[in-house]
C-alpha positions in Angstrom: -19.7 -0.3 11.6 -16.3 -2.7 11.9 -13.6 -0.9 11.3 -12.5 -2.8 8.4 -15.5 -1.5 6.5 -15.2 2.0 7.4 -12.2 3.2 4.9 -14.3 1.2 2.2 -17.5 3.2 3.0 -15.2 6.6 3.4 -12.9 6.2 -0.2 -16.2 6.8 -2.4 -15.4 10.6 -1.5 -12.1 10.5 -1.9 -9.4 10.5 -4.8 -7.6 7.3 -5.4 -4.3 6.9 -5.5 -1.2 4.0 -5.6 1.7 3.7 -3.6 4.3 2.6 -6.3 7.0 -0.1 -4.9 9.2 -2.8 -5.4 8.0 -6.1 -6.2 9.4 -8.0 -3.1 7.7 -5.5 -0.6 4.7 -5.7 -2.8 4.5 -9.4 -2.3 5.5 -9.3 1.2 2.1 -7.0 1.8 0.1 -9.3 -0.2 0.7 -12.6 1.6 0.3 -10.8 5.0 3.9 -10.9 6.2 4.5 -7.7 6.0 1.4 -5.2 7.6 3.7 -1.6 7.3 6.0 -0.1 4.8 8.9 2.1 6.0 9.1 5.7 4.2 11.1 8.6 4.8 8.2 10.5 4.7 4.8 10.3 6.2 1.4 11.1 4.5 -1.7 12.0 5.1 -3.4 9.7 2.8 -6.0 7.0 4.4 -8.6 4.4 3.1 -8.2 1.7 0.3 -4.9 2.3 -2.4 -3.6 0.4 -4.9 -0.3 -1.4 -4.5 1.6 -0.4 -7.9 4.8 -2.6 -9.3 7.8 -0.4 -9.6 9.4 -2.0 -12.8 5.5 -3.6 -14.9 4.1 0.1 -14.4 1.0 -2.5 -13.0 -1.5 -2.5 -9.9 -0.8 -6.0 -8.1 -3.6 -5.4 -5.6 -5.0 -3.3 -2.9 -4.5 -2.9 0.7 -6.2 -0.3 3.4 -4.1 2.1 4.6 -5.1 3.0 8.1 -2.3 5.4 9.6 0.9 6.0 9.9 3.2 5.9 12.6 6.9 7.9 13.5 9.7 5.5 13.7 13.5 6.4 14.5 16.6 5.4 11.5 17.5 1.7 13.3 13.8 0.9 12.7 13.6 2.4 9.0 17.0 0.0 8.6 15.4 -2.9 10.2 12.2 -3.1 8.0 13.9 -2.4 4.9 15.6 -5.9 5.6 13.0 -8.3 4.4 12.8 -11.3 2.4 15.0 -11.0 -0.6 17.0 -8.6 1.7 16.6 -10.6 5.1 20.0 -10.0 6.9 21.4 -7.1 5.1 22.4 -4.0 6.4 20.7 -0.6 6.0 22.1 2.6 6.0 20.8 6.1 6.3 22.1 10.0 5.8 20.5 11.3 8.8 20.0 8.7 11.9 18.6 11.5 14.3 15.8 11.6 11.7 12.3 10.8 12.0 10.9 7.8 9.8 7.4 6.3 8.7 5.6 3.1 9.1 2.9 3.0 6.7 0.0 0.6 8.5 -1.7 -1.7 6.2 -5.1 -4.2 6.7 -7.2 -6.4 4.2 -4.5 -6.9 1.7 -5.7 -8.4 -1.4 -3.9 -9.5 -4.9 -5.9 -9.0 -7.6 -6.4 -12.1 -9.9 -5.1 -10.3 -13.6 -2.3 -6.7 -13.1 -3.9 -3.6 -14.2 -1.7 -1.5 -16.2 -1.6 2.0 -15.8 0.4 5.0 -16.7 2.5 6.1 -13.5 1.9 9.7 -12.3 4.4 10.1 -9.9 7.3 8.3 -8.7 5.8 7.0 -5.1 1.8 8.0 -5.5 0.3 7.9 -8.6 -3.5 8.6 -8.9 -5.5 6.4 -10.3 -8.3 7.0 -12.8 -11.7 6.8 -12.3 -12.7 3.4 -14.5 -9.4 1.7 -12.3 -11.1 3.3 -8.9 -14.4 1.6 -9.7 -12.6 -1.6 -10.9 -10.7 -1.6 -7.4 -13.5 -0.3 -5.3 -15.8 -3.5 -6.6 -12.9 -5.9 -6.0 -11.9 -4.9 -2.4 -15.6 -4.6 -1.6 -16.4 -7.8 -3.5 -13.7 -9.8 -1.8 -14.0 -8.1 1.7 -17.8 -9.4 2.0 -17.3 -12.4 -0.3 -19.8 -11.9 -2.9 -21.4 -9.1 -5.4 -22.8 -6.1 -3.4 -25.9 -4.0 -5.0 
């Protein structure tokens, strides 16, 4: 089975949840420009999330998350400065800490938001009626067509 297929398959047993951020590194995601997002914290999360608008409370789309890997502070500086903040400069507390890429595949924007009621303020799990909704999209989209 491709690998691309595999977190698909695997979510069904799993608990849904959304990684809540700012528009800009939402979009970034979405358009493929961006494959990572840097945290200050790793997780042990994995498969298909939704990608949830800071400031409209609103899924934008969905994304596989497929690991996570350490990086040092420079790193963490470097991919905070992206688009809107291409060129600024970073700073952290701690630079002998360890950071997190987040590593994302098969981002996809969903055509209408889907507003929901944040549970947290970086995950927030989602319902089940969303998880179905999402879980028929990114399956939909990924094979290009309804699947029975």
């Amino acid at each position: 089975m491709p690998q691309r297929t595999h977190f698909l398959v695997r979510w069904r047993m799993l608990t849904m949840y959304g990684l809540i951020m700012l528009t800009e590194y939402l979009d970034e995601i979405l358009d493929g420009t961006k494959t990572y997002d840097a945290r200050a914290y790793n997780t042990n999360k994995r498969g298909l999330i939704a990608l949830v608008d800071t400031k409209k409370s609103a899924i934008i789309g969905t994304v596989e998350l497929i690991g996570t890997k350490p990086i040092t502070a420079e790193e963490y500086c470097k991919l905070h400065a992206t688009g809107k903040w291409d060129g600024m400069q970073f700073q952290v507390e701690d630079m002998n800490a360890t950071y997190w890429a987040y590593c994302f595949i098969n981002p996809r924007k969903l055509d209408k938001t889907i507003k929901i009621k944040k549970t947290g303020r970086v995950w927030t799990r989602l319902d089940d009626s969303i998880e179905k909704e999402l879980y028929d999209f990114a399956t939909n989209s990924l094979f290009g067509g309804e699947r029975k």
